[in-house]
C-alpha positions as CSV (number, residue, x, y, z in Angstrom):
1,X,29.1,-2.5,-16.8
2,X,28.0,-1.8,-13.4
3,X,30.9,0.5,-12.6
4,X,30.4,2.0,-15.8
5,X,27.0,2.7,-15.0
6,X,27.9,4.1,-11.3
7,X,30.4,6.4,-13.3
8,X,27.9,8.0,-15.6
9,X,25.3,8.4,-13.3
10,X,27.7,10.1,-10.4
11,X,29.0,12.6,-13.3
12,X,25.3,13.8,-14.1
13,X,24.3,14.2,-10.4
14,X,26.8,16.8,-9.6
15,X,26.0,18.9,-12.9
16,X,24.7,22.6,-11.9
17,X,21.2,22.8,-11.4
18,X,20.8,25.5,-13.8
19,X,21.1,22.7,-16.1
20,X,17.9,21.5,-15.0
21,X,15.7,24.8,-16.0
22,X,13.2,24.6,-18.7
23,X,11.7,20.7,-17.6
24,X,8.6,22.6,-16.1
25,X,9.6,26.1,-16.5
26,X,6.8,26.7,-19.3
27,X,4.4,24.0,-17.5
28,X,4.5,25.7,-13.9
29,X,4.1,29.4,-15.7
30,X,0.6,28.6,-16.5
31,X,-2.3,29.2,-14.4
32,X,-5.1,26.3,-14.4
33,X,-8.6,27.3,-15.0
34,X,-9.5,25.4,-12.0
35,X,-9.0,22.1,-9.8
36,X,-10.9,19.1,-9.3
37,X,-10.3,15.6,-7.5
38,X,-10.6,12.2,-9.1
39,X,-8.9,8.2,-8.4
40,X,-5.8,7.3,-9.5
41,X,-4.3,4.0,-9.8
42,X,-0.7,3.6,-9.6
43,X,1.9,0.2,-9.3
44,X,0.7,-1.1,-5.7
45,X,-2.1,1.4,-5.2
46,X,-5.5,1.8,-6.3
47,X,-8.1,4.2,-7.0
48,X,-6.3,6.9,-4.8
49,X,-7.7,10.3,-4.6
50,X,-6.0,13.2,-6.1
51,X,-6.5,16.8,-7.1
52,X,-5.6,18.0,-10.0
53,X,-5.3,21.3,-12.3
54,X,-7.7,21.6,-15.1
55,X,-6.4,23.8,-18.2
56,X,-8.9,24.0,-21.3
57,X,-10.7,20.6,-20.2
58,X,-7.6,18.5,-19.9
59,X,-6.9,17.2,-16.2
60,X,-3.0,17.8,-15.4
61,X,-1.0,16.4,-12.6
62,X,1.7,17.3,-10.7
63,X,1.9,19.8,-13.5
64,X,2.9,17.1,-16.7
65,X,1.2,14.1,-16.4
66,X,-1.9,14.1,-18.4
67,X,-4.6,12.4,-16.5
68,X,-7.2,12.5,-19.1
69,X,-10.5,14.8,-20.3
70,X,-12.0,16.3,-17.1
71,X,-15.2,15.0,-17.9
72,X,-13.7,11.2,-17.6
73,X,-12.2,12.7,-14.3
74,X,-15.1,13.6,-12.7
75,X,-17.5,10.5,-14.4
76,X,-14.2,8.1,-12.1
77,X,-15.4,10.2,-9.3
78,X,-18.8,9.4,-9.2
79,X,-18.6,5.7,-9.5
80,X,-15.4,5.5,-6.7
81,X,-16.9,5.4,-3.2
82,X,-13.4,6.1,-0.6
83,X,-14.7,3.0,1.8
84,X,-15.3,0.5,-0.5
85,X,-12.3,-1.8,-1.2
86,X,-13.8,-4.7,-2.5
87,X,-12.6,-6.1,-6.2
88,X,-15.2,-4.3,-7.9
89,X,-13.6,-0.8,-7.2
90,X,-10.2,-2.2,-7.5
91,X,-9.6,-3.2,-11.6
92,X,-6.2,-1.0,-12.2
93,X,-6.7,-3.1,-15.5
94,X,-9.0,-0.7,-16.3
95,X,-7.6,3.0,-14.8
96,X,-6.1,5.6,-17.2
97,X,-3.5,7.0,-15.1
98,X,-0.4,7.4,-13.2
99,X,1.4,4.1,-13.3
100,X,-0.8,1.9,-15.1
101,X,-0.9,-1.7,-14.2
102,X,-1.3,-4.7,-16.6
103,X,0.1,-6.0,-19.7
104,X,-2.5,-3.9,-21.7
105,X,-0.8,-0.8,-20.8
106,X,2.7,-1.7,-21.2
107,X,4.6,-1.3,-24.8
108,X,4.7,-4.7,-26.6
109,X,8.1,-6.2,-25.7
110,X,9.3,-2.9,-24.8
111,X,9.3,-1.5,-28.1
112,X,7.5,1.9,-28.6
113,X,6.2,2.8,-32.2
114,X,6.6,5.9,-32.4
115,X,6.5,9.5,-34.9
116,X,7.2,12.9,-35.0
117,X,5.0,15.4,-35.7
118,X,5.3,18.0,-38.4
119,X,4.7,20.6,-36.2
120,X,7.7,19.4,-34.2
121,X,10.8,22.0,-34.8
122,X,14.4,20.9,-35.7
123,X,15.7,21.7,-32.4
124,X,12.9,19.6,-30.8
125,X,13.0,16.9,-32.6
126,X,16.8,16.8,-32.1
127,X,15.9,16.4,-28.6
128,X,14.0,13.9,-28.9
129,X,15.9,11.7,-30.8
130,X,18.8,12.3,-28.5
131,X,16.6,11.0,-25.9
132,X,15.4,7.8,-28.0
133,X,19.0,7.3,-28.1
134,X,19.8,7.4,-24.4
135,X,16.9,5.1,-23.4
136,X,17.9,3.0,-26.0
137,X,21.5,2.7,-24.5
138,X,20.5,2.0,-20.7
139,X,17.6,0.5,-20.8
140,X,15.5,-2.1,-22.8
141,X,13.0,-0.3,-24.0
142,X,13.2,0.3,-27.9
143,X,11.6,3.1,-29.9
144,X,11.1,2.2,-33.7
145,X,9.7,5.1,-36.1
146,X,6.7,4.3,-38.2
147,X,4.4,6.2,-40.4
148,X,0.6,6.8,-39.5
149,X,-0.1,6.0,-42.8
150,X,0.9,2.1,-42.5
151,X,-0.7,1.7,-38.8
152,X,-4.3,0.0,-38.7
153,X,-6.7,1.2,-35.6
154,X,-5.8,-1.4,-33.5
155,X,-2.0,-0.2,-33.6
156,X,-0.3,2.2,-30.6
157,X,2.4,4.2,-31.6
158,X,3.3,7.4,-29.7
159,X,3.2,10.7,-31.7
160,X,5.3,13.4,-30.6
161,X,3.6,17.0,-30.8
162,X,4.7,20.7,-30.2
163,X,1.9,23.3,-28.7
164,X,1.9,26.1,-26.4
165,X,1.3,24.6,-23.6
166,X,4.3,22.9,-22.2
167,X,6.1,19.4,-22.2
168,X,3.9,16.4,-20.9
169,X,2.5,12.8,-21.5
170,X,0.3,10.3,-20.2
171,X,1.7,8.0,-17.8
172,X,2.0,4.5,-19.9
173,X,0.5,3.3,-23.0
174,X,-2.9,4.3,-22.9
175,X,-4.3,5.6,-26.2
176,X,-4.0,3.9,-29.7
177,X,-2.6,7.4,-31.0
178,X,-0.8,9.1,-28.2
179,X,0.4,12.2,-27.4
180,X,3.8,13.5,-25.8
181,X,4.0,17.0,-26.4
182,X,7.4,19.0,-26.4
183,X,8.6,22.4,-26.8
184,X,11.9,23.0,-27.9
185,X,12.2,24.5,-24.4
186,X,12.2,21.1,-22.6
187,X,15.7,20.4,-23.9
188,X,17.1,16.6,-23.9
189,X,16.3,16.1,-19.8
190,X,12.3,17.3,-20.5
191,X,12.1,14.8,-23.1
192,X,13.6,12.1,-21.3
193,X,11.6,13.0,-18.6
194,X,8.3,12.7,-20.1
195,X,9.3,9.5,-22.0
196,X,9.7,8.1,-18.3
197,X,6.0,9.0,-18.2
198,X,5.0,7.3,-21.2
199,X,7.0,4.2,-20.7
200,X,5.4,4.0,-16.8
201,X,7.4,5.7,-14.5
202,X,5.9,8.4,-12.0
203,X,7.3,11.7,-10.2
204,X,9.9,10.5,-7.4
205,X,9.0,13.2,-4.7
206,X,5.5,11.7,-4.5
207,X,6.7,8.9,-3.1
208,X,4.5,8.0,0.5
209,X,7.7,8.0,2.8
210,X,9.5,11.1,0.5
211,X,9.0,13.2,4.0
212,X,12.1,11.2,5.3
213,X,14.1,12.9,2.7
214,X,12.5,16.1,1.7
215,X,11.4,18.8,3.1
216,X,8.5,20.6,1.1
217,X,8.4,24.6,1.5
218,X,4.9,25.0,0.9
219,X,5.7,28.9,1.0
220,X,7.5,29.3,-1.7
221,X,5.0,27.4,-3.5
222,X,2.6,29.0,-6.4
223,X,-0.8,28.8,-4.4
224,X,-2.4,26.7,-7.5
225,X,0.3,24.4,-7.5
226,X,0.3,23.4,-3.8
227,X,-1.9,20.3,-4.4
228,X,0.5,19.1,-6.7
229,X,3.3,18.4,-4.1
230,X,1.3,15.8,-2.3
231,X,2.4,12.5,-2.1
232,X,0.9,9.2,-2.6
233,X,-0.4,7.6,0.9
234,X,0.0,4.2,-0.4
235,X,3.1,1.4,-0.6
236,X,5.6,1.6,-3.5
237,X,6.9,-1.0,-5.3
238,X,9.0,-3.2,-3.1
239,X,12.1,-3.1,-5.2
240,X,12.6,0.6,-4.5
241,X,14.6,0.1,-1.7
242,X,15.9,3.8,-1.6
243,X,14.9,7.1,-2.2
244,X,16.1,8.6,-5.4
245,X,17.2,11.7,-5.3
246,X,19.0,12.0,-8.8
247,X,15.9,10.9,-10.5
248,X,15.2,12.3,-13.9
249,X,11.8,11.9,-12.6
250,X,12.4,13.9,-9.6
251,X,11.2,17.8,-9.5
252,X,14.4,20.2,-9.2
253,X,14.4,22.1,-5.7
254,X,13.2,25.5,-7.2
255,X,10.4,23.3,-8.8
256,X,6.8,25.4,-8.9
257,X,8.8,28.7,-6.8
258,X,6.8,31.8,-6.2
259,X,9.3,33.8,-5.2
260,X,12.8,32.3,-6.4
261,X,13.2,30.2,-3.4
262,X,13.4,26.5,-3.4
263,X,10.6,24.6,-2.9
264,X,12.0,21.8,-1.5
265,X,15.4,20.7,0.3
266,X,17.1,17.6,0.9
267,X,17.8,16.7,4.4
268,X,21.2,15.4,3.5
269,X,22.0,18.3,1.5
270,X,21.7,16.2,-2.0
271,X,20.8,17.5,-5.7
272,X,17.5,17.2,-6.7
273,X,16.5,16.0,-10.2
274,X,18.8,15.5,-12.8
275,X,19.5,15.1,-16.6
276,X,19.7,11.8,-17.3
277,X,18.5,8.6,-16.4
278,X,20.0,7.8,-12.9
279,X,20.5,4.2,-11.7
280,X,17.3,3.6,-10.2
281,X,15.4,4.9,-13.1
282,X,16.8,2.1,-15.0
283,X,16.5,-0.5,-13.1
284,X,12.9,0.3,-12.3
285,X,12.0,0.2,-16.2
286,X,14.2,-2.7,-16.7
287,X,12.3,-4.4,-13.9
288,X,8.6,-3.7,-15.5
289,X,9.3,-4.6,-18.7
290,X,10.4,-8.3,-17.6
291,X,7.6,-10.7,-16.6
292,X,7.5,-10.0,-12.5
293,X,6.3,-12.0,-9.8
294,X,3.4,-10.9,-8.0
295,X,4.5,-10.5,-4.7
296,X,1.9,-10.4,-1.4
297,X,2.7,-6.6,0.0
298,X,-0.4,-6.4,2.8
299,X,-0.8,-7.9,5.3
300,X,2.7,-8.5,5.9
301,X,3.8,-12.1,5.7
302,X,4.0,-13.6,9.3
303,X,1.5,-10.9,10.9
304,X,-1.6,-11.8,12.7
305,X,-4.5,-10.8,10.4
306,X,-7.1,-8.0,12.5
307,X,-10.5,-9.6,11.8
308,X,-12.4,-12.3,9.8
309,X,-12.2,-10.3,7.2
310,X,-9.2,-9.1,5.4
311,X,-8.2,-7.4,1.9
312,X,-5.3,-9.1,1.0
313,X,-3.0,-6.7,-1.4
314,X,-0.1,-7.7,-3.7
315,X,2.0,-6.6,-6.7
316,X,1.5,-7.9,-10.2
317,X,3.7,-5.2,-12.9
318,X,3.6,-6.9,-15.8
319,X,-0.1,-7.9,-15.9
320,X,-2.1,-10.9,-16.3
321,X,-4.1,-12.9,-13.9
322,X,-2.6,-14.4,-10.8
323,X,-3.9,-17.3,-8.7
324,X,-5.1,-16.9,-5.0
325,X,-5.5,-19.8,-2.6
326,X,-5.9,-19.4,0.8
327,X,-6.0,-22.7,3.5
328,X,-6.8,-23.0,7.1
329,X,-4.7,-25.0,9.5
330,X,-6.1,-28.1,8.0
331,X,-5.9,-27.9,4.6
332,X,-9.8,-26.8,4.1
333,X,-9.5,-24.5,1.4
334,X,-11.1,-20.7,2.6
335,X,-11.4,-19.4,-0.8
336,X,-9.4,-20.0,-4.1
337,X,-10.2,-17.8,-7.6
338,X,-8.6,-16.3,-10.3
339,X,-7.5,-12.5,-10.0
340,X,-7.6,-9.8,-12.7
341,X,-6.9,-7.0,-9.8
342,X,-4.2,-6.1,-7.0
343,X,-6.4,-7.1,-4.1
344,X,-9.3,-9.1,-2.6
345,X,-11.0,-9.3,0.2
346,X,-11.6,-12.6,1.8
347,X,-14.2,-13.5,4.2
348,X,-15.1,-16.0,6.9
349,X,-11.6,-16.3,8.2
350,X,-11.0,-18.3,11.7
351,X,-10.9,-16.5,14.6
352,X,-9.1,-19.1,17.2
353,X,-5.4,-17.0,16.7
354,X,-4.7,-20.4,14.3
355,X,-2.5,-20.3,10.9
356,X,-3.6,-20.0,7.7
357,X,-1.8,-20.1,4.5
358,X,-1.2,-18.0,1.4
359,X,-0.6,-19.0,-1.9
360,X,-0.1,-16.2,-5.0
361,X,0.7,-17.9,-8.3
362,X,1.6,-16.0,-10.9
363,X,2.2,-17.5,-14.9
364,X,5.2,-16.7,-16.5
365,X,6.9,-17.7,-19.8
366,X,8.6,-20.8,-17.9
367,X,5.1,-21.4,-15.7
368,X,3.4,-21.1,-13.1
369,X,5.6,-19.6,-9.8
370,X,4.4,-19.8,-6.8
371,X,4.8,-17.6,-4.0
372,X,3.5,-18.7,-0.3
373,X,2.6,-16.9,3.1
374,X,1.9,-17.8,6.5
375,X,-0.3,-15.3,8.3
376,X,-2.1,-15.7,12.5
377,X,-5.5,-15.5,11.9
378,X,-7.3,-13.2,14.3
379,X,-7.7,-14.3,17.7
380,X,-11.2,-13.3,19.0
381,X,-11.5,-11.8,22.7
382,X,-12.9,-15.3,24.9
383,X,-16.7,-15.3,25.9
384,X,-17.3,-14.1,29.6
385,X,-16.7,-17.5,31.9
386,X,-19.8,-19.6,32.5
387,X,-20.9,-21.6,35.8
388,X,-19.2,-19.2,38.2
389,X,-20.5,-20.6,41.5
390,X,-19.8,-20.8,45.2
391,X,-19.2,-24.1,47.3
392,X,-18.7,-22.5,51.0
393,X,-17.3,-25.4,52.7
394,X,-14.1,-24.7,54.1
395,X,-12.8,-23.4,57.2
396,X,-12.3,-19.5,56.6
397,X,-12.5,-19.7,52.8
398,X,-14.6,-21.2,49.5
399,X,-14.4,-22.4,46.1
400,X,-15.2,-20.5,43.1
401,X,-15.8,-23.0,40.2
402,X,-17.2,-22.3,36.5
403,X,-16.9,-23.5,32.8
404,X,-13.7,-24.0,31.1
405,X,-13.8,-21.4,28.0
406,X,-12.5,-22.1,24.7
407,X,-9.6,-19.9,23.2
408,X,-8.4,-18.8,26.3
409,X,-4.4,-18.2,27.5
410,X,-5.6,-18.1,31.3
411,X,-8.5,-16.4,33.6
412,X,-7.5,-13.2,36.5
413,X,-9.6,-13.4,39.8
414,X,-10.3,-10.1,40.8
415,X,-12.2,-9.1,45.1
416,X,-14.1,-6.3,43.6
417,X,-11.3,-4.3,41.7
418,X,-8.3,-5.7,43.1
419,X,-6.2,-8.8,40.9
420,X,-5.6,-11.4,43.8
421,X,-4.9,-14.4,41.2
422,X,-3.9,-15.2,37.4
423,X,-4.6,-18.7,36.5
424,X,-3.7,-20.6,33.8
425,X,-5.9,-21.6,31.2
426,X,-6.8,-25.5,32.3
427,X,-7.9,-24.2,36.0
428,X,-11.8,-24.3,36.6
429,X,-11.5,-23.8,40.4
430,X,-9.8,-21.4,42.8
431,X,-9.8,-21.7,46.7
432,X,-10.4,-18.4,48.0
433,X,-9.1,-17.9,51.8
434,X,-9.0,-15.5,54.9
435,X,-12.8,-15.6,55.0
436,X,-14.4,-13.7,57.7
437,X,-17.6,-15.7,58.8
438,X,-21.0,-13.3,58.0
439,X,-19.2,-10.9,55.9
440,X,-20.4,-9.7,52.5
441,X,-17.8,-10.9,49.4
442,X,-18.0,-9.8,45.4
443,X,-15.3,-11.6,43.4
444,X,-15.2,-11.7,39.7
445,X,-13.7,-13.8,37.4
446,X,-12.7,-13.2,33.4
447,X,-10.5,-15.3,30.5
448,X,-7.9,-13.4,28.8
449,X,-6.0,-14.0,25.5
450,X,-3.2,-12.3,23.5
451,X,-6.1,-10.0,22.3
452,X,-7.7,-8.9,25.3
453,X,-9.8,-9.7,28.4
454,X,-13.4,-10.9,28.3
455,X,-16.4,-9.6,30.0
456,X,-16.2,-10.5,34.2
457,X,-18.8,-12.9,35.3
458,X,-19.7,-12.1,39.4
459,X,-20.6,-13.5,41.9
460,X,-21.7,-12.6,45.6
461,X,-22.0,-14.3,48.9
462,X,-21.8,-14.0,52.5
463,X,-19.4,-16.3,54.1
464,X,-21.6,-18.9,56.6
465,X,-20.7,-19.9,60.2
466,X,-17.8,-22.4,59.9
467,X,-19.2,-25.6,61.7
468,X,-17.1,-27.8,60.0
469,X,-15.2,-28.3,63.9
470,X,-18.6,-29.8,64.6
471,X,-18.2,-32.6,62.1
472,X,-15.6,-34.8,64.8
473,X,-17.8,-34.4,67.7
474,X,-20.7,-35.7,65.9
475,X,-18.9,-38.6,63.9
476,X,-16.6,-40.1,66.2
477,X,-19.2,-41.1,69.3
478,X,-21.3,-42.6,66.5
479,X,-18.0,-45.0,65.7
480,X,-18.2,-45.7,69.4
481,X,-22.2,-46.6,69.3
482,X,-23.0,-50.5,69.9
């Protein structure tokens, strides 16, 4: 099946690209009344901030996906503040856009209800049902017809509708009653295209690392459409383990053009965009639609953790709560809870450079599976050494002596400026030498770990007359006293 698969999806790649014309021809030809900025929450990101084009109230992005009523748009920018990423801000469960996360906003079982509209032509709705067919064949999602009449309020079906104003969809199940809207000018690949959309999948080219393998020509780009080419700053979904350039959710190269030019190029020369569902495509869906375990994508697992306080991010597709437990070095449990989100921030983390460990459970049909992760907990700069003193009883030299400091990898002895000695971290003396008797002396001493170097602690002195010859002339005649 595989090489079947590889076979089919190689043919469709190397089609013409004048195949590709009328996905977004109609969509890209209309001007938006104006832009505006909201949050987005997509599969491993939340609550990003985008811009999008506004045409007779309805927010559109990245010209076909259907974000929502403006006014919705602008009420999710209000409540968003851009620093906060505490839980509160954080509920995907509960975003209306892009690649919605939770069970809620998947089709039941992968089946999608769904009817065509009267308004829907015969060539249109030939499309469409050739493109039922070809999802049907590669992936596991199934689309069963129904009639409106026989659907309670509670139901979600998908209603295909024709209008003036382009091909486009919502990005998963949203809406009890929702709309994809086709023209007969989207042919079979716009259909497919936006049935990607409504079964979860988002626009390839707005990928976070897609500048390692496109080039955008923002000058060929309509000016209104510009903002529509940004990417998505945040991590994808970690079983995307290339970019896909023959993506039937990937923009053609001429996508958006102002002047016939492309407006954008593949470094390695590839096709852009394509017909049909390429290889990725599928196995993306196939993935979402199967119960997947979360997965911890930040911090990474082994890394040291950069304060006492750290979100901790991780995947969950399919929905559902997952389990976090987090444990210090010995087995004192830091904070355990429930999670109806992608991330948490936990506090009151150690700061001695020590372990801690991560568990994510997530609840499947056969259980609960447990995923685990060991992270270094920060490691605090030491305190600035304590008892720093000098005992000036050697022949041309002294002791410097202080306070052993805790979470320390060594201390540096510095005369004034210059390093003269790195000790290591169980010293609490050093014998300074080459003393020159009434001479003026600053030397300094500071602990160092793997973070950094504390504050010096200083001390001054003038070295005393050396009568320690003395000591022999005075203690041996009193040996010899009767």
């Amino acid at each position: 099946m595989k090489r079947i698969l590889s076979i089919f999806i190689f043919g469709t790649v190397l089609l013409p690209i004048s195949l590709f014309a009328g996905i977004f021809d109609t969509n890209f030809q209309q001007i938006p009344d104006y832009t505006g900025e909201t949050y987005i929450s997509g599969f491993d990101f939340s609550n990003e901030k985008v811009t999008y084009n506004a045409h007779n109230e309805t927010a559109i992005y990245q010209g076909d996906i259907v974000l929502g009523p403006v006014e919705e748009m602008e009420e999710r920018l209000s409540v968003f503040d851009e620093s906060d990423v505490s839980e509160e801000h954080n509920d995907t469960n509960t975003s209306r856009s892009f690649f919605i996360v939770g069970k809620i906003h998947r089709w039941d079982n992968g089946v999608v209800p769904y009817m065509i509209d009267s308004t829907v032509s015969s060539k249109a709705r030939s499309n469409i049902l050739f493109a039922i067919n070809h999802w049907q064949r590669y992936t596991t999602i199934r689309f069963v017809e129904v009639n409106p009449n026989d659907m309670s309020s509670s139901d979600y079906y998908l209603k295909f509708h024709t209008d003036n104003k382009g091909c486009r969809s919502h990005v998963g199940r949203v809406y009890h009653v929702q709309t994809l809207w086709v023209q007969e000018n989207c042919g079979t690949a716009g259909v497919i295209h936006e049935i990607g959309h409504a079964v979860g999948l988002y626009h390839e080219q707005s990928r976070p690392d897609r500048d390692k393998y496109i080039r955008i020509l923002w000058e060929n780009i309509q000016d209104h459409y510009k903002s529509q080419f940004n990417k998505n700053t945040s991590s994808l979904a970690s079983y995307v383990d290339s970019y896909d350039y023959a993506s039937v959710m990937h923009y053609r190269a001429d996508e958006a053009s102002k002047n016939g030019k492309p407006t954008m190029v593949a470094y390695n020369g590839a096709t852009l965009g394509n017909r049909f569902l390429s290889a990725g495509d599928i196995a993306t869906v196939n993935n979402i639609y199967r119960d997947h375990i979360a997965t911890m994508i930040s911090p990474e697992n082994g890394s040291r953790l950069r304060g006492t306080s750290v979100v901790f991010r991780w995947t969950n597709t399919y929905g559902g709560e997952v389990y976090l437990r987090i444990k210090d070095k010995k087995d004192v449990i830091i904070y355990q809870g429930f999670q109806n989100t992608q991330a948490r921030r936990v506090n009151n983390l150690p700061s001695d450079g020590s372990n801690v460990f991560v568990e994510l459970q997530t609840e499947t049909a056969d259980g609960w599976v447990t995923k685990r992760y060991v992270y270094r907990t920060y490691l605090a700069k030491p305190s600035k050494p304590s008892g720093l003193q000098v005992s000036d009883i050697l022949p041309g030299g002294a002791v410097l002596s202080w306070r052993a400091s805790p979470k320390v990898s060594g201390y540096r002895i510095y005369r004034r400026s210059t390093l003269i000695a790195t000790l290591p971290a169980n010293t609490t003396s050093y014998t300074l030498r080459g003393l020159v008797e009434h001479q003026d002396y600053t030397f300094s001493i500071s602990a160092f770990n793997a973070t950094g170097e504390s504050p010096a602690a200083t001390v001054r002195f003038v070295k005393d007359a050396d009568i320690s010859w003395l000591i022999p002339a005075i203690y041996y005649p009193m040996l010899l006293a009767p």
